[in-house]
PAKENU-415459 format. One record per atom (N, C-alpha, C, O): z, y, x. Coordinates in steps of 0.02 Angstrom, whole numbers, plus 50000, padded with zeros to 5 digits. Example, Ala and Ser with C-alpha at 12.3 -4.5 7.8 and 13.67 -1.06 7.14 Angstrom:
<nodes>
503904971650660;503904977550615;503904983550660;504234983450712;503544988850642;503574994750684;503945000250645;504025005750670;
</nodes>
This chain:
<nodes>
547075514855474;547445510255430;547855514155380;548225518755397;547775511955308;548405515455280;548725510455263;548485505055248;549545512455266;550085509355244;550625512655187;550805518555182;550805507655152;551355508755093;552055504655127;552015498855147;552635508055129;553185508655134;553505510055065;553415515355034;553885504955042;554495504654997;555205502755008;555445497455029;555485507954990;556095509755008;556695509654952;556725513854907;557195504154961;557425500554897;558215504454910;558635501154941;558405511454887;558885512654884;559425510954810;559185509654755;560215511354827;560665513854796;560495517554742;560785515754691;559995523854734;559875529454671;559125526154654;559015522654605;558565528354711;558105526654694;557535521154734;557705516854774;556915522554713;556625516454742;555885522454750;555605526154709;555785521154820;555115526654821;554735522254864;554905517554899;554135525054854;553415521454896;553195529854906;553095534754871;553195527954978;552795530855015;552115528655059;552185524355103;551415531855044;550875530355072;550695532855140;550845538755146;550485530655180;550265534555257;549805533555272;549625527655270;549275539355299;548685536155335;548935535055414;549365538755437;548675530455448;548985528855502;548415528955551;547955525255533;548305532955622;548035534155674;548275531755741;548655535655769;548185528755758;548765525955838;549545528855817;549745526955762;549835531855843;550325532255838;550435540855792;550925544455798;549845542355750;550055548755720;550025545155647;549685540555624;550515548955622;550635545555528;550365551755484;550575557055508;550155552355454;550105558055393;550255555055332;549915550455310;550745557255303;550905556755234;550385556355189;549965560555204;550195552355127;549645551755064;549895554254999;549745559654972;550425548354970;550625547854942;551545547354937;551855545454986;551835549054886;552495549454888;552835546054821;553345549354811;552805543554796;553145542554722;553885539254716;554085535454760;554265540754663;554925537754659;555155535254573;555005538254522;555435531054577;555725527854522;556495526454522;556785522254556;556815531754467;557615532154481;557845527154453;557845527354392;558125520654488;558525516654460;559335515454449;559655512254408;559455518654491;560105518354493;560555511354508;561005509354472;560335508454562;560495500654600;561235501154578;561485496854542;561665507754605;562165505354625;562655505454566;563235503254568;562395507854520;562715506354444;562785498354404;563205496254364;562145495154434;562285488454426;562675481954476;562595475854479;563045485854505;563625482554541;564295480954494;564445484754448;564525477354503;565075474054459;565445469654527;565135465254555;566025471254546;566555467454575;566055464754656;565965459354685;565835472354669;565085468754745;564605465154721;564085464154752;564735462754664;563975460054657;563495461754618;563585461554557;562945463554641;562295464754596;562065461754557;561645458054582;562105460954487;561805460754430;561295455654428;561015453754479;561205454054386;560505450554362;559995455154351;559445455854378;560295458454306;559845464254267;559625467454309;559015468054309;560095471554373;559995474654448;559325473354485;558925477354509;559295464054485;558885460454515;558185463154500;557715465554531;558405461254420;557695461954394;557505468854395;556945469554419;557785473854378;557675483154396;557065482654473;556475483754489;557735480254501;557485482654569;556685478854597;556265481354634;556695472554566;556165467054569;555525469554534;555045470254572;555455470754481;555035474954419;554905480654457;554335480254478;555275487454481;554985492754490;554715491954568;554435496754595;554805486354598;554125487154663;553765484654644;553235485554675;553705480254589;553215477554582;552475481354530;551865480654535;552865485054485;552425490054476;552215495354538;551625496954539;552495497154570;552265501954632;551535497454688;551055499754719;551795489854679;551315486254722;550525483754675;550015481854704;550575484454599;549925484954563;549565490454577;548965490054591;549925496254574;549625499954568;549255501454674;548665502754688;549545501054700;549195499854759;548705493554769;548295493954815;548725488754735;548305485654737;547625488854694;547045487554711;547735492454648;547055495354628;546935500854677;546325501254678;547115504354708;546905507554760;546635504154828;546375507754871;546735495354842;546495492354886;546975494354940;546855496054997;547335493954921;547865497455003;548365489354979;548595488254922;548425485655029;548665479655045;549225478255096;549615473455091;549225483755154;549735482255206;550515486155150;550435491355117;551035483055153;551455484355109;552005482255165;551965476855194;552515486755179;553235483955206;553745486055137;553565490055093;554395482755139;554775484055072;555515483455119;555535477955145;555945486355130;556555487355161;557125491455143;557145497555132;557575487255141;558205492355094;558995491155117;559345486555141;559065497755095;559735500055130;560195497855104;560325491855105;560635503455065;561455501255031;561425497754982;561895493854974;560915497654936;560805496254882;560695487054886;560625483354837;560705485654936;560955477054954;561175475354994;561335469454998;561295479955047;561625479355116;562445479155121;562825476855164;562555483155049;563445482155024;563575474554965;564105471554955;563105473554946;563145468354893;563325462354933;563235461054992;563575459554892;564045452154914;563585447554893;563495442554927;563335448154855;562395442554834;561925445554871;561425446854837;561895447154924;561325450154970;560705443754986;560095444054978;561045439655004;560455434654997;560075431954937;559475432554928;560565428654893;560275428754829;559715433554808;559135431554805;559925440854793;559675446954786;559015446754827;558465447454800;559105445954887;558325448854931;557915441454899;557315441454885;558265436554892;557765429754868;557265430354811;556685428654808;557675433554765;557495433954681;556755440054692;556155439954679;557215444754723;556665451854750;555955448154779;555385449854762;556075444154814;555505442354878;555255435754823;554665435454840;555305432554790;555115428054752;554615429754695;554065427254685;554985435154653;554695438154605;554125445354625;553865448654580;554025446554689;553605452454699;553155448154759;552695451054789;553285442354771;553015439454842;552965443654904;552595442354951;553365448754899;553475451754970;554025453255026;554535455555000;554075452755085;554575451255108;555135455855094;554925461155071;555625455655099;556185461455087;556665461655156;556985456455166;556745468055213;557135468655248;557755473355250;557715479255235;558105471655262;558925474555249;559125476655306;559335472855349;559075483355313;559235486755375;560135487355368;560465486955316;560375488355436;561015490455448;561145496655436;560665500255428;561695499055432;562035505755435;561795511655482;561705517755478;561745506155532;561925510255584;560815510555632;560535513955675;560665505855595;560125504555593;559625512655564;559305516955594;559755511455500;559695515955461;559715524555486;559285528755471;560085525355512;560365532355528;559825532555583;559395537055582;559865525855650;559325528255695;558535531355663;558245536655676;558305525455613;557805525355604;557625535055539;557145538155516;558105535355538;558315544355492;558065546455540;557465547455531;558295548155607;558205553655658;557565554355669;557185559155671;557505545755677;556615544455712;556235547655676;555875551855703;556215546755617;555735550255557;555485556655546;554925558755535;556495561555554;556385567155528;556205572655610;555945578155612;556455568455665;556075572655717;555395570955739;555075574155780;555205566155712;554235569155702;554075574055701;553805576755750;554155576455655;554135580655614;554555591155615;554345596155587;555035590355650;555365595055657;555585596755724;555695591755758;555695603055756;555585605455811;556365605555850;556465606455910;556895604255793;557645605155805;557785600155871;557495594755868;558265601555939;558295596855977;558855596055972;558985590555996;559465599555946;560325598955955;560505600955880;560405606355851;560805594755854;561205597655800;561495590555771;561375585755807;561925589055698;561865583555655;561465581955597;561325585255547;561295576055616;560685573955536;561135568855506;561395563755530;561175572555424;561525571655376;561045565355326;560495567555308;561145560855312;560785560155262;560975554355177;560865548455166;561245559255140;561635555655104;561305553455031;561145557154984;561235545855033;560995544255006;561415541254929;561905544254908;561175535754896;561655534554833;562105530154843;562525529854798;562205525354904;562755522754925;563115521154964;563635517754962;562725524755021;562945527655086;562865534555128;562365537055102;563015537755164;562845540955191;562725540755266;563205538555298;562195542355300;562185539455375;562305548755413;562245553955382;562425548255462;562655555555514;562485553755583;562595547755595;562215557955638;561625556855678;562005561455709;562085566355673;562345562055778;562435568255800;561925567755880;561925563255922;561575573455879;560835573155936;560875580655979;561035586255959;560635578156047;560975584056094;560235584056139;560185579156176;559705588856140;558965590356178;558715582456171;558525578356213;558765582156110;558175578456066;558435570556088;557965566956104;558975567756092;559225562256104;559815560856066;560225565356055;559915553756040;560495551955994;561205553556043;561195552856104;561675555256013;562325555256066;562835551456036;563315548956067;562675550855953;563215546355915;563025545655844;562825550255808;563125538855827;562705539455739;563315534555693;563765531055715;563135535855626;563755531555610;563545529955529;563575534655490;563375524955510;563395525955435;563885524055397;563975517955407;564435527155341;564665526555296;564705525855244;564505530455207;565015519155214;564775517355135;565095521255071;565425518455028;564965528155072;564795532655024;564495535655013;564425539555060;564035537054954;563595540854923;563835544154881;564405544154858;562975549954862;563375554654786;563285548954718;563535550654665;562965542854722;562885537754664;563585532954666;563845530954614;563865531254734;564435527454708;565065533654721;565605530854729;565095538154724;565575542754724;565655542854655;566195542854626;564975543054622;565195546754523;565225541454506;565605541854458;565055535354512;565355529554466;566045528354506;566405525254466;566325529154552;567055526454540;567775532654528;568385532354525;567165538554523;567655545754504;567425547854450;567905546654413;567045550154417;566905552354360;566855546254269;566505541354255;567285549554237;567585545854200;566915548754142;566915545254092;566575552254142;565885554554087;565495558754135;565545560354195;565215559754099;564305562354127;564435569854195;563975572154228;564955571554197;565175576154264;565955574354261;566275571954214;566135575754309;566785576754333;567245581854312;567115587454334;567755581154275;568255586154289;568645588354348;568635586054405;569105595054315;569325594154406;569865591354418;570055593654472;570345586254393;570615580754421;570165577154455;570265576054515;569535574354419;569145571054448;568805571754515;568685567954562;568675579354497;568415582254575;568905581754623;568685579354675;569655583654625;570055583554669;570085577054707;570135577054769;570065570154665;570185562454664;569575563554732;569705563554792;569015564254706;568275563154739;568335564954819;568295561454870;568475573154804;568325576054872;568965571854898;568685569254946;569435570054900;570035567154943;569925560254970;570145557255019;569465558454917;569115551854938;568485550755003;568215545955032;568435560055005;567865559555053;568115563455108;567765564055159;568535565455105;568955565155185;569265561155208;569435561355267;569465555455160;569495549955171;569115546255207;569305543155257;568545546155186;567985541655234;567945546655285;568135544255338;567715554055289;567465556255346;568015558155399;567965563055436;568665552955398;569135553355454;569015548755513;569245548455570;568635545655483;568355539555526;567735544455603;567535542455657;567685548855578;567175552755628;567465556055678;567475562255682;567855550455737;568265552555770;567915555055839;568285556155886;567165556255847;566855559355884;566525564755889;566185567455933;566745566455821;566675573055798;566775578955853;567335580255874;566035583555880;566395587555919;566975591955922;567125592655862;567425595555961;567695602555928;567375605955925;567425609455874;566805607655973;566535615655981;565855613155920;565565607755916;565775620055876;565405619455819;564635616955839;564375618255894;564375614155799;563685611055787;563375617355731;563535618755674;562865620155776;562685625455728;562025622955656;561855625555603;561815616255694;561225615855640;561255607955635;561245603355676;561345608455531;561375600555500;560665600055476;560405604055438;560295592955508;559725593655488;559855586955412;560115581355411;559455592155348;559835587755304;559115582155280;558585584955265;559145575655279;558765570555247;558875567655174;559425565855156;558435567455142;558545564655077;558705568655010;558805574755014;558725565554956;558795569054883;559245573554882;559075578654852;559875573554908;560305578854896;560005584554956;559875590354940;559955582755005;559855591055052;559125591155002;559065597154990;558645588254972;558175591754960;558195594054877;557745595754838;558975593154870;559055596354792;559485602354814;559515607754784;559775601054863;560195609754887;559495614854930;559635620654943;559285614154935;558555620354952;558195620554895;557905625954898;558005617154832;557905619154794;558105624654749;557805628654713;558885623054769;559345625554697;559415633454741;559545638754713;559295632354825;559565640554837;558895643554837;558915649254861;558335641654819;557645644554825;557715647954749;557825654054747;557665644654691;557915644654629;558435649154607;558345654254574;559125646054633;559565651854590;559735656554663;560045661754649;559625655954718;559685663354758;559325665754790;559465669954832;558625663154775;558045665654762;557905668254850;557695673454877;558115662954869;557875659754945;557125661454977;556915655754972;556825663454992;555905662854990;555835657655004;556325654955029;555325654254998;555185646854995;555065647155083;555405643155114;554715650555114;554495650655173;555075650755236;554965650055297;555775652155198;556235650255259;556585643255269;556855640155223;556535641055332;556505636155338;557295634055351;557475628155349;557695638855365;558395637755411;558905640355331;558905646355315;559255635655292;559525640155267;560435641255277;560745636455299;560735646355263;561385648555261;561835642755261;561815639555209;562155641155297;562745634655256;563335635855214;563675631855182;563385642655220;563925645555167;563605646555098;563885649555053;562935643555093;562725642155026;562895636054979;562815634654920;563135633355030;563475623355004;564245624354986;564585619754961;564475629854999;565285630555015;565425634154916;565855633154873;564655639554922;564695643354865;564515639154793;564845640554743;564015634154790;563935629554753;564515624254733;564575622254675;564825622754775;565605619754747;566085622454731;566595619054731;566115628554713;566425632754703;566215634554631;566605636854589;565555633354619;565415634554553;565555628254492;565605628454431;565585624654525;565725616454508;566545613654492;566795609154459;566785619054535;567545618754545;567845623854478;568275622454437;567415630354485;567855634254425;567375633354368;567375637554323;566995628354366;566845626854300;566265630954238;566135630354178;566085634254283;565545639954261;564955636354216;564485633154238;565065637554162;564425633254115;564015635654145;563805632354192;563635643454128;563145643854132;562665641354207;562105639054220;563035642654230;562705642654313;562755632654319;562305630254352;563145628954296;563035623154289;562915622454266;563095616654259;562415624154205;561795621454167;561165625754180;560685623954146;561055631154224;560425631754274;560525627154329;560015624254348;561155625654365;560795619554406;560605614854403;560125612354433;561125611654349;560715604954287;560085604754288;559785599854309;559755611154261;558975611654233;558445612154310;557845610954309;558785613954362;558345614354408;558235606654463;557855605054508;558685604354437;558685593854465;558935589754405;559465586654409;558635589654362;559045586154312;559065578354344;559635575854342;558645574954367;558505570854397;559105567854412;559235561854407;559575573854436;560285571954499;560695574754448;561115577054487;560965576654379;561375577254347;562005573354362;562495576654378;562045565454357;562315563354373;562725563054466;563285560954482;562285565354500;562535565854582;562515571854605;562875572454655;562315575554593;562365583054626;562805586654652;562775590054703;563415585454598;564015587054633;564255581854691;564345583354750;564325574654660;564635573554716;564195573254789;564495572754843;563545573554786;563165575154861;563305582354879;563215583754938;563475586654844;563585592754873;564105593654908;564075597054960;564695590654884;565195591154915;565295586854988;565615589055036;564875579154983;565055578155035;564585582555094;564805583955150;564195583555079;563695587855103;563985595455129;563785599155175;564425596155092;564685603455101;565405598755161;565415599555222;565695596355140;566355594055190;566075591555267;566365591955321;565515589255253;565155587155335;564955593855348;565075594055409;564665600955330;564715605855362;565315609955394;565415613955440;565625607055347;566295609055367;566545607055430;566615610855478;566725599255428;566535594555474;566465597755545;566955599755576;565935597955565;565485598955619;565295606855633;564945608655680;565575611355582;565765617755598;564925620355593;564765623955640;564485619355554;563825619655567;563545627755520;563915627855470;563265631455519;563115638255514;562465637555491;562285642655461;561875631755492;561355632055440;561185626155451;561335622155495;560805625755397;560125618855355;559745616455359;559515616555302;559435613855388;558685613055406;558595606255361;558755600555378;558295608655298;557785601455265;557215598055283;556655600555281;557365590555305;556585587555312;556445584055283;556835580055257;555695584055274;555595579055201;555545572955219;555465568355179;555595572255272;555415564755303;556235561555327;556775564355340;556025554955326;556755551855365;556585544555363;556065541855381;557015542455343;557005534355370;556225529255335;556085523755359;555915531755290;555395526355265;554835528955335;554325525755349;554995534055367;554195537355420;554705536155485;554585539155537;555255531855482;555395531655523;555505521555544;555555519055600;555505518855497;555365513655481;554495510855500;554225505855522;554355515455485;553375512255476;553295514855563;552945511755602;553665520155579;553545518755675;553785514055695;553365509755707;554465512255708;554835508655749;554485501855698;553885502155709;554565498355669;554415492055622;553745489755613;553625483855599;553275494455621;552655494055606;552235496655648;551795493155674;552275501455659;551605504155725;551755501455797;551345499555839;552405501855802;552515496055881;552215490755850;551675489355874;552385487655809;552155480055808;551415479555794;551295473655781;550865483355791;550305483755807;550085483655725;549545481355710;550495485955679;550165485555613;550705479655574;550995480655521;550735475655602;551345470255586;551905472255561;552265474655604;552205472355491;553055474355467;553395466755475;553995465955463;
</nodes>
């Protein structure tokens, strides 16, 4: 069987393809369309215009699978309506105008279905999975391959820069405002171990724009898989003293995330901090391969 999974975030909106075997998935296809959901929020509520963004770009993702003949389609989304105060409205207009169902996972939902995904896939049995997305971030803490505590929080690097950054990056008033805002939220992580967590396994656009940028500008080999965490500490630091040049090679190496980079780095860098953690582990997988198990292959093909 193959299946398409669409995944209606906060930043972006991706379809992912799978060929599907009893219970083994292999990835096909991957594509994404940056919308930026959480910019069309106004006072919690999502937009018209939002509606239609978000309505329009599955619905191009679902033509074009229909010329490929691939028909089983699940569509499920996180912050990007799960914080909105028109959440019903919103999934109506969505599910009306694309005729497909739309499911709205929880927070805390979410984070499980992160773990499920990215330990398919990866050999790590003890550490935290980070995964910060554009308007939340979810945190997974897992001890010989079992959840021990998960938590999602409604900040991202997409609503961090719209309610801190006053133009296209942050100054450093701005930065100071930001990061205080995000120890702010991450005080709430009152299960936080003491004794250090040596490995953050990171999910999503920002951990997979920080292994880029240290493959790139510190010329990382692509083939290591574990990287440094005092590489997240050194990147805000470049952000902090303001270094054109080196912030416009990282610009050029995600332009994509111009707008979020910093602020996912930082929270990204403060949860290492956090949890006292000593390296990186990027997976490319997380909650859409973790969604199509628990949602779909238990249910015998059924989303």
């Amino acid at each position: 069987m193959i299946h398409a999974v669409i995944d209606v975030g906060s930043n972006s909106i991706r379809m992912s393809v799978y060929q599907c075997a009893g219970d083994a998935i292999s990835p096909m296809i991957d594509k994404k369309e940056t919308v930026g959901l959480a910019g069309y929020i106004e006072d919690g509520i999502l937009t018209e215009e939002g509606m239609y963004r978000a309505a329009d770009t599955i619905a191009a993702f679902v033509e074009v699978l229909r010329k490929f003949g691939i028909d089983h389609v699940s569509v499920f989304a996180t912050a990007s309506l799960r914080n909105a105060v028109n959440q019903e409205e919103a999934v109506r207009f969505i599910e009306e105008r694309t005729g497909l169902k739309v499911a709205v996972i929880s927070g805390d939902e979410e984070a499980r279905l992160d773990f499920i995904g990215a330990t398919q896939f990866l050999s790590v049995q003890d550490g935290v999975l980070v995964d910060i997305g554009g308007g939340s971030t979810e945190i997974v803490l897992f001890a010989d391959g079992r959840i021990s505590n998960l938590t999602s929080i409604p900040m991202g690097s997409l609503n961090m820069y719209t309610k801190y950054a006053g133009g296209v990056t942050l100054d450093n008033e701005e930065r100071k405002l930001m990061r205080q805002g995000i120890l702010d939220n991450l005080s709430t992580l009152y299960w936080a171990p003491m004794e250090p967590v040596k490995t953050l396994v990171g999910v999503g656009g920002t951990a997979r724009a920080f292994k880029k940028i240290c493959h790139e500008l510190y010329k990382v080999p692509r083939d290591v898989q574990r990287l440094d965490a005092g590489f997240l500490g050194m990147l805000v630091k470049i952000f902090k003293k303001g270094d054109v040049n080196l912030c416009r090679k990282i610009y050029k190496m995600v332009p994509e995330r111009m707008l979020t980079i910093q602020p996912g780095l930082t929270i990204l860098s403060e949860l290492a901090k956090r949890f006292g953690v000593s390296e990186v582990v990027v997976s490319r997988y997380g909650v859409r391969e973790g969604y199509l198990i628990e949602h779909v292959l238990k249910n015998g093909g059924d989303n």
